[in-house]
C-alpha positions as CSV (number, residue, x, y, z in Angstrom):
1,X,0.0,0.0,0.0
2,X,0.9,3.6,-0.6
3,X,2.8,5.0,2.4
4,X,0.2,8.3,2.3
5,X,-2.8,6.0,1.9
6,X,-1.6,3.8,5.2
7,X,-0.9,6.9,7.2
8,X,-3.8,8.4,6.3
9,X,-6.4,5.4,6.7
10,X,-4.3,5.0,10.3
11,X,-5.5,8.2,11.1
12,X,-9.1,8.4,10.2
13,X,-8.9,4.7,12.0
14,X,-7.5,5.2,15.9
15,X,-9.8,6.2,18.6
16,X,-9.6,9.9,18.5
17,X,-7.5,10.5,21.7
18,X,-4.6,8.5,20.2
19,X,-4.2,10.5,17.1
20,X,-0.6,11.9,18.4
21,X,0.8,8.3,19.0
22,X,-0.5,6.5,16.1
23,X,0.9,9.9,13.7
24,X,4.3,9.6,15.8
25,X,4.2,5.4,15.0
26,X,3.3,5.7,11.5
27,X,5.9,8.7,10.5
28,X,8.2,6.8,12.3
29,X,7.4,3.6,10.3
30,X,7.2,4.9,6.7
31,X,9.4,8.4,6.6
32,X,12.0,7.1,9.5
33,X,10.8,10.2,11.6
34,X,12.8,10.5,15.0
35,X,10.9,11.9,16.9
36,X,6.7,13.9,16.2
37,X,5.1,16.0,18.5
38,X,1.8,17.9,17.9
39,X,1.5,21.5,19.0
40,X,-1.8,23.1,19.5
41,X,-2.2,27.0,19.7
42,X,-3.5,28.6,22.8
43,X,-7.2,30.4,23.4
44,X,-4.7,33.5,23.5
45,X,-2.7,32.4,20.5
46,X,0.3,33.4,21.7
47,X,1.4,30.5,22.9
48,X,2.1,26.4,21.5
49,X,1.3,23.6,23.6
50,X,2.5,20.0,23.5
51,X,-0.3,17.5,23.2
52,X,0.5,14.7,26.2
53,X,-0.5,12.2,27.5
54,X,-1.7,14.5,30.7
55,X,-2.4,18.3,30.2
56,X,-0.2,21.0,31.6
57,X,3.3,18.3,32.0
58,X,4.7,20.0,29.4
59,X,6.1,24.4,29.2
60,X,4.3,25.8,26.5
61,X,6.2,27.5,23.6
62,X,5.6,31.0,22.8
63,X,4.8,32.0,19.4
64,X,6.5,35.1,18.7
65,X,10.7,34.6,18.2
66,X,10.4,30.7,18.2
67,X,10.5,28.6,14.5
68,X,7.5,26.5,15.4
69,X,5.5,30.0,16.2
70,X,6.9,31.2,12.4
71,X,5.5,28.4,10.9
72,X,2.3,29.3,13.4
73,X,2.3,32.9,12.1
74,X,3.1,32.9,8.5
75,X,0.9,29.6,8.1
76,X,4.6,27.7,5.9
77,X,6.4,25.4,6.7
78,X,9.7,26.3,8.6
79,X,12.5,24.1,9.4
80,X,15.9,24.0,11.8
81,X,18.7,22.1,12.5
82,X,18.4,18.9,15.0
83,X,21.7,17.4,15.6
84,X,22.5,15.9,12.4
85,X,18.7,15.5,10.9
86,X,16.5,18.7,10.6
87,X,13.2,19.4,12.6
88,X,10.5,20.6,9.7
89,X,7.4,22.2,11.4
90,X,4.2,22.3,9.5
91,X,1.2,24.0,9.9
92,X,-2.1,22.6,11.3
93,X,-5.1,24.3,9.9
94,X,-8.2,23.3,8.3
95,X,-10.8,26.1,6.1
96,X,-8.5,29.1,7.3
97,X,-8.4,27.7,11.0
98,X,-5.0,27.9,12.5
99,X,-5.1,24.8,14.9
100,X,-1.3,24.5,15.9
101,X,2.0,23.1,14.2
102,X,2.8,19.4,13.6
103,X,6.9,19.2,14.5
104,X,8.4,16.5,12.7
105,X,12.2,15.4,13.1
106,X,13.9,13.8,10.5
107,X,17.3,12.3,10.6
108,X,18.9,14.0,7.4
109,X,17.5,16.4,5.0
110,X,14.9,14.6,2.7
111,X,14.0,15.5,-0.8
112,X,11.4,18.7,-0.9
113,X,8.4,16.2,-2.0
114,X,8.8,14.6,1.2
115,X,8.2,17.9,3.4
116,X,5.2,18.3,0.6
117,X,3.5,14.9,1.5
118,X,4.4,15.3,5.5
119,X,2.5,18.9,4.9
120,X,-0.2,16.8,3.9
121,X,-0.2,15.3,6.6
122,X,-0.5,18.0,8.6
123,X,-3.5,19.3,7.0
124,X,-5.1,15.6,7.3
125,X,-4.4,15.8,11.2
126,X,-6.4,18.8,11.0
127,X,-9.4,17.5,9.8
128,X,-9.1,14.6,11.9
129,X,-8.7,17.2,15.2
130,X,-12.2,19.2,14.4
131,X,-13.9,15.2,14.4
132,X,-12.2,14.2,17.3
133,X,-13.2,17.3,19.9
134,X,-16.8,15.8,19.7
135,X,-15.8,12.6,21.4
136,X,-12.4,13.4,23.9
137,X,-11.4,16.8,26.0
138,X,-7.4,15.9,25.3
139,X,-7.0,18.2,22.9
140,X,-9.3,21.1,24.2
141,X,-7.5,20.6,27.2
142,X,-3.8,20.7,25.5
143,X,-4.9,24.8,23.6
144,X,-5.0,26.3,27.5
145,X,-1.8,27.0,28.9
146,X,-4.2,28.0,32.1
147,X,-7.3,27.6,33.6
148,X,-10.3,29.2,31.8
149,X,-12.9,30.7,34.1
150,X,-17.0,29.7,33.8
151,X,-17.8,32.4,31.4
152,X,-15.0,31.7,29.2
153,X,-15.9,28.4,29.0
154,X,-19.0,28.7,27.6
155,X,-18.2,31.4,25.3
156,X,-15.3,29.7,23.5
157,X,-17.6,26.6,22.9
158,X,-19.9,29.0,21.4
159,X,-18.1,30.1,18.6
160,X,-18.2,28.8,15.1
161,X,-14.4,28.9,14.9
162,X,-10.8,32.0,15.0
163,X,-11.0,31.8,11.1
164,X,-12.6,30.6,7.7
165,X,-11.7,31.4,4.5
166,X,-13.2,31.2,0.9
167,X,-13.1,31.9,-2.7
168,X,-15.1,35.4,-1.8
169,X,-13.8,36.2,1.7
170,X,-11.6,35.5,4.7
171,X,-12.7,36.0,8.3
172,X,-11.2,36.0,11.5
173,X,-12.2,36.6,15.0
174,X,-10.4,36.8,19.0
175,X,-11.5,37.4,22.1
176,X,-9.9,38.9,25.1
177,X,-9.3,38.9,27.7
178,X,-8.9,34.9,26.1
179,X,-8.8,33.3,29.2
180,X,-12.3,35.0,31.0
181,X,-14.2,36.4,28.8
182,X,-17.7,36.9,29.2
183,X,-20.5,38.7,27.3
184,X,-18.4,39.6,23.9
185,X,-19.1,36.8,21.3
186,X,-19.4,36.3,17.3
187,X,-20.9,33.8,15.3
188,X,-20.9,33.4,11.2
189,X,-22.5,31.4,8.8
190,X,-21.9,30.4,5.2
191,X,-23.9,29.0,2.5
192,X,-23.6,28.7,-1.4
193,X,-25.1,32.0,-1.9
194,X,-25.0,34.0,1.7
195,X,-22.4,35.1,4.5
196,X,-24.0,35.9,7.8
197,X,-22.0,37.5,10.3
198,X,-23.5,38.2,14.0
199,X,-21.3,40.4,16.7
200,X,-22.4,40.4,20.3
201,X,-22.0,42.3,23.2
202,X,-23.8,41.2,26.2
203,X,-24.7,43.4,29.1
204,X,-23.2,42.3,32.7
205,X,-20.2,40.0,33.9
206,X,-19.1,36.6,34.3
207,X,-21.3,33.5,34.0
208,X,-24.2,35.9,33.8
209,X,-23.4,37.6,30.7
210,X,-22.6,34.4,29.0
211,X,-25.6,33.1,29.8
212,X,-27.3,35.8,28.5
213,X,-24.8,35.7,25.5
214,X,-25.9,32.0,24.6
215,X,-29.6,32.8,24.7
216,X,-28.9,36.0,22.1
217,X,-26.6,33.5,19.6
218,X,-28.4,30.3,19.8
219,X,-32.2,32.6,19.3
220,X,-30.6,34.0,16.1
221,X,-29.1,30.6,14.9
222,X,-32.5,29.2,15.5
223,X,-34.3,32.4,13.4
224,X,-31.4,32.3,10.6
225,X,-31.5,28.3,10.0
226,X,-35.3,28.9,9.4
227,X,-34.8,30.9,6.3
228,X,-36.4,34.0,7.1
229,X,-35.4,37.8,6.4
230,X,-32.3,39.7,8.3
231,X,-35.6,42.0,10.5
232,X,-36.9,39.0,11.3
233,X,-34.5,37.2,12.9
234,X,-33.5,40.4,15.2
235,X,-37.0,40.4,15.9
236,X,-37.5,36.7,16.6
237,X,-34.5,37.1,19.0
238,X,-35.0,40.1,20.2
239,X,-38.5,38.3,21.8
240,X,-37.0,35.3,23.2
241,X,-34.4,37.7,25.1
242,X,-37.7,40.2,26.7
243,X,-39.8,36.8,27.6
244,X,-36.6,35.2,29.7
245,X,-35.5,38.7,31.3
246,X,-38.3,40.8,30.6
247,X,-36.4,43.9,29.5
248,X,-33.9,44.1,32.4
249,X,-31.1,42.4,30.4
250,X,-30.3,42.7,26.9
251,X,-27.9,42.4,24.2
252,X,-26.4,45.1,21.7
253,X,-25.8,43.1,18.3
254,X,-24.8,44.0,14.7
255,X,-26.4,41.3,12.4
256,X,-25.2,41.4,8.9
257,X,-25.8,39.0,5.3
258,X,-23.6,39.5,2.3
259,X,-24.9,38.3,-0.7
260,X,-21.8,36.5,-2.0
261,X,-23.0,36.8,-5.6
262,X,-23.0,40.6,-5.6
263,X,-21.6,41.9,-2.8
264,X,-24.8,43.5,-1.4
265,X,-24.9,43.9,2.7
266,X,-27.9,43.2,4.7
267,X,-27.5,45.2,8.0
268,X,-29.2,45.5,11.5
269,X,-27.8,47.7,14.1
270,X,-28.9,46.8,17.6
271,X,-26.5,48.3,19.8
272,X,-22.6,48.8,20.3
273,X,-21.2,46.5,18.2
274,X,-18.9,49.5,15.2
275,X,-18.1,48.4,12.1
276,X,-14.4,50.3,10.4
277,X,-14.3,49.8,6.5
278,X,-10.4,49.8,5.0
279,X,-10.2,51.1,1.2
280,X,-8.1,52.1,-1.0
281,X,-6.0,52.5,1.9
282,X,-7.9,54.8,4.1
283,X,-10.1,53.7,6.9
284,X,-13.6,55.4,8.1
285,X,-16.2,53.9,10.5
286,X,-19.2,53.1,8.7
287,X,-22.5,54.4,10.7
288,X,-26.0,53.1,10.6
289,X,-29.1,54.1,12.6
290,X,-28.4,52.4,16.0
291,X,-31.6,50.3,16.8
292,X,-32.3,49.2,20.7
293,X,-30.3,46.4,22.1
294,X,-32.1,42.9,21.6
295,X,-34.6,42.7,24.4
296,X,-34.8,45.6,25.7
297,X,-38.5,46.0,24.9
298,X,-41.1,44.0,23.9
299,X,-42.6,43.7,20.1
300,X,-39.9,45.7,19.0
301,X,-39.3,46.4,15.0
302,X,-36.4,46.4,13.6
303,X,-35.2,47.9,10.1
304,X,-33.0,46.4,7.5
305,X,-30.0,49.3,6.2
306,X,-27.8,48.4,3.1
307,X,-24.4,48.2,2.5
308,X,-22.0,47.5,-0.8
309,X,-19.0,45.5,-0.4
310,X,-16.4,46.5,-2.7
311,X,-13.6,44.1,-4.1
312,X,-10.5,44.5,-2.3
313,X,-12.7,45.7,1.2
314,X,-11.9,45.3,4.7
315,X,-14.1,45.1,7.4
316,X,-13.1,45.2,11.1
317,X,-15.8,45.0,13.3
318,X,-15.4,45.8,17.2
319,X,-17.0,45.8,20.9
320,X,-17.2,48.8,22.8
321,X,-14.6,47.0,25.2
322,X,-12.1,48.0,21.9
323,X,-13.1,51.7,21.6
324,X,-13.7,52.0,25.0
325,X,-10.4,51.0,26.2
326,X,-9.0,53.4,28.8
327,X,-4.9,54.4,28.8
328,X,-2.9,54.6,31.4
329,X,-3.8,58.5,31.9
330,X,-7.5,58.3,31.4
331,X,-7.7,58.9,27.9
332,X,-10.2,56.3,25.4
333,X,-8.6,54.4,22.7
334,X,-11.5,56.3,19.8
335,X,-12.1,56.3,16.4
336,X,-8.6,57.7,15.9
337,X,-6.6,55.3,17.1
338,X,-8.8,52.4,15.7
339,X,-8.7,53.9,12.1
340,X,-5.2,53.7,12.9
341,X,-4.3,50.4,13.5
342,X,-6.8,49.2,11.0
343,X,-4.6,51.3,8.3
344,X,-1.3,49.7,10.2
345,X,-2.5,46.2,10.1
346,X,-3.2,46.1,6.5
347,X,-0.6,43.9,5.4
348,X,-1.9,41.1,7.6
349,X,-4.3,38.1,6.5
350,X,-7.7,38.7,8.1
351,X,-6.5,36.0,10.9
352,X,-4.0,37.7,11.9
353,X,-5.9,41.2,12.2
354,X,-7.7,41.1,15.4
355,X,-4.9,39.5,17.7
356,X,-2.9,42.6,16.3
357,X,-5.5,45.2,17.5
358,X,-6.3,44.0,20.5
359,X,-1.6,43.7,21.4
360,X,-2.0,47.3,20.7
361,X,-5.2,47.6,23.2
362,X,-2.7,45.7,25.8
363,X,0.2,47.8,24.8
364,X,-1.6,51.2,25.9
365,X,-2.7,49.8,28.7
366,X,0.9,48.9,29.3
367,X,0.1,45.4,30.4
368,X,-2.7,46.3,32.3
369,X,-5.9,44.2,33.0
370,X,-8.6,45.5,30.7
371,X,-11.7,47.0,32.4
372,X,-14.2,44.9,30.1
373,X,-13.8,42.0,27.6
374,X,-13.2,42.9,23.8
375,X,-13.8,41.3,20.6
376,X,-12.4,41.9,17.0
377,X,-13.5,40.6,14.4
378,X,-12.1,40.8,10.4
379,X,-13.7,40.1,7.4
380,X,-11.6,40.9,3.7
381,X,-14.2,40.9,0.7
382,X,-12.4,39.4,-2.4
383,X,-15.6,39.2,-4.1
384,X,-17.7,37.4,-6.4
385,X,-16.1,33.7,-7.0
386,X,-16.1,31.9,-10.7
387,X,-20.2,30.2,-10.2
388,X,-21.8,32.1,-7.8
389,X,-23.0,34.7,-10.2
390,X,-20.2,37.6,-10.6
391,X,-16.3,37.5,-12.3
392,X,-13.6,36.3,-11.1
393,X,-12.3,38.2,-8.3
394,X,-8.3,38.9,-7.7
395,X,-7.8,37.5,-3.8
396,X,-5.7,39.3,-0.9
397,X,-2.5,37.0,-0.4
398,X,-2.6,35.3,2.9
């Protein structure tokens, strides 16, 4: 048999909590592979931890200034020396989502087709990783390099994922403070035709507001997977919010649909959630008519705005925990500074966008522990793909 076929067919065949032994006896077996280690990022993504046997046994290694964190970052393989052999590591991601790095040891330097098929690999142990995290906690447990609080924990197994990517876009999303977050959330939603994207800002703190949180996302899921209008699924969630907490909780939300044929935007604005638009190099916040937070009243109507996506676009989307950060002398982070590191970070994939905003949120604050959780979320518009109705469209290199 096919060395790829048996490694592969080995993996989709183990019990999903012994993926990392049966890659490391397999690579061994058919590549001669001294020694395989799988690396998963951290909620924080700033840091790469082992997958053992046991979580927390091993230090975690940080991603910026390391090789394996490169290979994290730039999403290529990198490679360095290991004694006589070379340690190659490769890239763990599946649809856009950056999982870890697979680190593969090698007693001397192989032909390149061999780092092509062990990349492969890599990609293969991806797929297999989004199966397994249904049935074992091993490798939910091996991304915390901590302990998450309540709130977090709900919130992280709320989300659809850090990244996607497609012919038409690329999106990517963090939360912080990564470890206990609380109300802040996003969701999205793709189909041959539409892009929904949902940001959330729940009102209170802790296990409360993610409560509260899961109520607003898993209302609007419900209203969206039933196939009705943009209004009505604000409305639909806005009701099941005021019947649980009758008005004295709710939820500010900014519900868009792209229309991936044309480009056309679908908007709601319920509360705080701002949207900042990067063309053509410039960056400006894009306004609508601010609507009341989901559940604050009952048999409230809500009014769909439009928006054009242009080829080329960026979207970054924020919480007011963002724009309302506060510096170490008082002063708000603004509009200002936001445009600003929108226009600084626009060299960066859309993945790689909101972990860079919210390092500069940390780096005003000087290190300091923020006052309220904050989400960023980035969305590049390549446009219309070849079939789904429009031209071909000329993508933003990742």
């Amino acid at each position: 048999m096919d060395r790829s076929l048996a490694v592969e067919r080995l993996l989709r065949d183990v019990p999903p909590h012994d993926l990392p032994r049966a890659l490391r006896s397999a690579l061994r077996e058919h590549f001669g592979a001294e020694s395989v280690e799988l690396l998963m990022a951290d909620y924080a993504l700033t840091e790469l931890c082992q997958v053992g046997e046991q979580p927390y046994t091993s230090e975690p290694i940080p991603v910026e200034g390391t090789t394996p964190g490169a290979a994290f970052v730039a999403q290529a393989a990198a490679f360095e020396p290991a004694g006589d052999g070379v340690t190659g590591y490769l890239p763990v991601s599946v649809r856009g989502d950056r999982l870890g790095v697979l680190a593969v040891t090698l007693p001397a330097e192989p032909e390149p087709p061999v780092w092509a098929e062990l990349e492969r690999f890599a990609e293969a142990v991806a797929h297999e990783l989004f199966v397994a995290d249904r049935d074992t906690d091993l490798y939910i447990q091996a991304r915390r390099s901590s302990r998450l609080t309540l709130a977090a924990e709900m919130q992280w197994q709320l989300l659809p994922g850090r990244a996607c990517t497609r012919a038409e876009f690329a999106l990517g999303g963090q939360l912080e403070p990564a470890y206990a977050i609380y109300g802040d959330c996003f969701d999205w939603s793709a189909s041959a035709s539409k892009l929904a994207v949902t940001l959330i800002n729940g009102m209170g703190e802790g296990s409360e507001a993610a409560l509260l949180t899961n109520l607003a996302i898993n209302a609007l899921r419900n209203a969206r997977r039933a196939g009705i209008p943009l209004d009505a699924q604000a409305e639909l969630a806005d009701q099941a919010l005021y019947a649980h907490h009758r008005g004295a909780e709710h939820v500010a939300a900014l519900l868009l649909e792209f229309d991936l044929a044309t480009g056309a935007v679908a908007v709601v604005d319920a509360g705080s959630p701002r949207l900042w638009r990067l063309r053509d190099g410039k960056a400006e916040r894009v306004v609508f008519d601010e609507q009341l937070p989901l559940g604050t009243f009952d048999g409230t109507i809500y009014e769909i705005e439009s928006l054009q996506a242009g080829e080329g676009d960026r979207f970054v989307f924020v919480s007011d925990g963002v724009y309302d950060a506060v510096g170490t002398h008082g002063e708000r982070y603004g509009d200002r500074e936001l445009a600003e590191a929108v226009v600084k970070t626009a060299d960066l994939p859309a993945a790689h966008v909101p972990g860079a905003v919210l390092r500069e949120l940390t780096t005003r604050r000087h290190g300091g522990q923020a006052e309220d959780d904050a989400m960023v979320v980035c969305l590049d518009w390549f446009g219309p793909a070849a079939g789904s109705g429009g031209g071909i469209s000329v993508r933003r290199a990742d």
